[in-house]
C-alpha positions as CSV (number, residue, x, y, z in Angstrom):
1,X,0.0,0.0,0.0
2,X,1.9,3.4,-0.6
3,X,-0.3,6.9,-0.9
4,X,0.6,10.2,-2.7
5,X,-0.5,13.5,-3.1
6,X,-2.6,14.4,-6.0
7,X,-0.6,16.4,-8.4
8,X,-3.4,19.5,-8.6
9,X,-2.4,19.1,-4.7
10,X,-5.5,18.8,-3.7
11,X,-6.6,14.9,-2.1
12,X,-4.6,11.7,-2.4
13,X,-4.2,8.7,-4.5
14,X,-4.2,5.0,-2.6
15,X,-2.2,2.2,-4.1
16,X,-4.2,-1.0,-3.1
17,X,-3.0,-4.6,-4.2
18,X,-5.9,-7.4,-4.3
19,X,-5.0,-8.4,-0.6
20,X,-5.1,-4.9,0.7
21,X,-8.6,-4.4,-1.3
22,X,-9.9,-7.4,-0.1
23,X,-9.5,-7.2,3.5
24,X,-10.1,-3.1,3.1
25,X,-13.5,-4.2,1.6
26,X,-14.6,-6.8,4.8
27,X,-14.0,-4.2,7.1
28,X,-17.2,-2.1,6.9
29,X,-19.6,-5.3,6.7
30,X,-17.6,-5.9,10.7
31,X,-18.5,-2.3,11.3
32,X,-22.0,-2.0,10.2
33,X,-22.9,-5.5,12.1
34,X,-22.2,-4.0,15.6
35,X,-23.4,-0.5,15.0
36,X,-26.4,-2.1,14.1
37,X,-26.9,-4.4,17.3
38,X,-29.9,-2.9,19.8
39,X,-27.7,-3.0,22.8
40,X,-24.6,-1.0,22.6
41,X,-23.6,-1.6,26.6
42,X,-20.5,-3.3,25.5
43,X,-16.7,-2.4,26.0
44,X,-16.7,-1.7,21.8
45,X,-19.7,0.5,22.4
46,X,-17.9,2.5,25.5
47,X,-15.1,3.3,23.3
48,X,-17.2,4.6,19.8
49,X,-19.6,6.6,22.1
50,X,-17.9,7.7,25.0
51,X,-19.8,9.4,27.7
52,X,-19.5,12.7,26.8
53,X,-21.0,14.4,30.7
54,X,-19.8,13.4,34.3
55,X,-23.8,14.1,35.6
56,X,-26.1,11.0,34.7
57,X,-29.1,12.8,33.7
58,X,-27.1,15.2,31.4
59,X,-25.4,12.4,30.0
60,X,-28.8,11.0,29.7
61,X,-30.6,13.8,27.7
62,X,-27.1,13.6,25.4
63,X,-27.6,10.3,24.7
64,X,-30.9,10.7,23.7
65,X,-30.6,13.4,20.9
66,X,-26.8,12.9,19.9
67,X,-26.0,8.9,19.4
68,X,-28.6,8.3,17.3
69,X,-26.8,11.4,14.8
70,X,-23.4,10.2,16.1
71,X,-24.3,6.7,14.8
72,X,-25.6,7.9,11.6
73,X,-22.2,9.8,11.0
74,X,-20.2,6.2,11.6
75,X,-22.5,5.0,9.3
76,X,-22.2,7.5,6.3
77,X,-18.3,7.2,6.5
78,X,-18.6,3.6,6.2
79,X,-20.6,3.2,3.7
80,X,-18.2,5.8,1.6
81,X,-15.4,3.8,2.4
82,X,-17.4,0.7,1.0
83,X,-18.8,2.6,-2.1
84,X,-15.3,3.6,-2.7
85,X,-13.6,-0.1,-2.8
86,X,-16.7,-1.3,-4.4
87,X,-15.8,1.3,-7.1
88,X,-12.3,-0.5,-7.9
89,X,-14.1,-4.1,-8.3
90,X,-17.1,-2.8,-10.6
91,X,-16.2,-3.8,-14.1
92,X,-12.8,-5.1,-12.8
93,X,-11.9,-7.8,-15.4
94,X,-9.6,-10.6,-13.8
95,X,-6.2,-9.2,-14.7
96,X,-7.7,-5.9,-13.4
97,X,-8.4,-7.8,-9.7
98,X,-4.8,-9.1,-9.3
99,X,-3.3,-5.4,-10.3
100,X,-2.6,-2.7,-7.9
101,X,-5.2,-0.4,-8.2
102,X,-5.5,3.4,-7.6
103,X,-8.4,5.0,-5.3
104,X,-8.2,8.5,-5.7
105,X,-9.6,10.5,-2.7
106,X,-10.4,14.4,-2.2
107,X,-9.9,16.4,1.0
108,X,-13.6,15.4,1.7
109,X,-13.1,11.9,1.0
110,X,-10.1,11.9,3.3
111,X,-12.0,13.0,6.0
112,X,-14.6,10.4,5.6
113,X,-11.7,7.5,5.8
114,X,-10.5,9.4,8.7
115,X,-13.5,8.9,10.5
116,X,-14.2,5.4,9.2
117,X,-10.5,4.1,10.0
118,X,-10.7,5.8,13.8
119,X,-14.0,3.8,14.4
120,X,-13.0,0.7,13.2
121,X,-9.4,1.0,15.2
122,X,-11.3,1.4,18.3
123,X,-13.5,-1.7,17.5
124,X,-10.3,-3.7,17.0
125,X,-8.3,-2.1,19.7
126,X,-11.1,-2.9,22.0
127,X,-11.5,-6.0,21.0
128,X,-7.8,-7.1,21.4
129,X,-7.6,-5.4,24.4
130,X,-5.2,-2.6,23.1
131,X,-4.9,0.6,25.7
132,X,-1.6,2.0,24.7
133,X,0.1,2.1,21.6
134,X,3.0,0.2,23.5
135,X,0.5,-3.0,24.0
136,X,0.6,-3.4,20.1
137,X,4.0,-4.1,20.4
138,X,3.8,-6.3,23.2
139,X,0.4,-8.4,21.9
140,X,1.9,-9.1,18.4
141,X,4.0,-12.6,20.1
142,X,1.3,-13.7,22.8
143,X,-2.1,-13.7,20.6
144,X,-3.6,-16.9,19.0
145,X,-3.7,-16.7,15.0
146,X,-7.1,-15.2,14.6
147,X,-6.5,-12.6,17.2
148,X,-3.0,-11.8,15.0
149,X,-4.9,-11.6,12.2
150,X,-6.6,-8.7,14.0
151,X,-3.7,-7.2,15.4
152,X,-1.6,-7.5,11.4
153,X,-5.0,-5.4,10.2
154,X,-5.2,-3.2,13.3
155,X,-1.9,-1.7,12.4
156,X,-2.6,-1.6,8.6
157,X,-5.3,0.8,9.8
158,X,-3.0,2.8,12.2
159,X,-0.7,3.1,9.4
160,X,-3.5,4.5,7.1
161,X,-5.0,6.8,9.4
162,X,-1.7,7.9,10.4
163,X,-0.8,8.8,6.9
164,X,-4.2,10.4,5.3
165,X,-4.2,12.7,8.7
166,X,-0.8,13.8,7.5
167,X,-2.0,14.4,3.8
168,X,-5.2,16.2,5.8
């Protein structure tokens, strides 16, 4: 995966092998699945909606006017992050699927994956128990196989939200 600036300057271009698609392209279904679940009073659901107010009934009333709008926002930038990997595979002949392909992204676009990459860190993070960037380290010897297949994409995703905040 490598990015690089636009040459009008404005936006980035994404360099995605088949793998890197692929696996890109699972991630929102993941997503979309828990967002979706009726009872969000889960460790996952602490760290995508934090509690925003120290007073219960504040928090309360926030809760009842902002999630709902908070959720819709997680949704919006995963489904633009979907629409845009879907993009590369419409019309994609087989030759085309194996090649690297280029997803070209504008400043608003950016943002989007921003926002879709932070939620889907935390869903991972959470889920492998990451607190500090030093556990990542630490984790990547000690974790069964599926949980390292976690932890190998968790840091794919820090690496890509790292570098489209830069380009930001």
């Amino acid at each position: 995966m490598q990015i690089e600036p636009n040459s009008d300057g404005k936006g980035i271009t994404l360099h995605l092998n088949s793998m890197e698609r692929q696996i890109l392209l699972e991630l929102p279904d993941r997503l979309e699945t828990f967002l979706h679940l009726p009872d969000h009073a889960t460790n996952v659901a602490n760290r995508l909606f934090p509690r925003t107010y120290n007073e219960d009934e504040v928090e309360a009333d926030y809760r009842k006017y902002a999630v709902e709008e908070i959720q819709n926002k997680k949704l919006a930038d995963l489904q633009h992050a979907r629409e845009d990997l879907s993009a590369l595979s419409h019309g994609a002949t087989e030759e085309d699927y194996f090649s690297e392909q280029e997803l070209v992204l504008c400043d608003a676009g950016i943002a989007r994956w921003i926002g879709f990459l932070n939620d889907m860190r935390l869903m991972l993070g959470t889920e492998l128990r990451i607190e500090e960037d030093s556990d990542f380290q630490q984790m990547s010897q000690e974790l069964p196989d599926h949980e390292a297949v976690n932890l190998e994409i968790y840091g794919v995703l820090t690496w890509l939200q790292g570098h489209l905040v830069e380009f930001f």
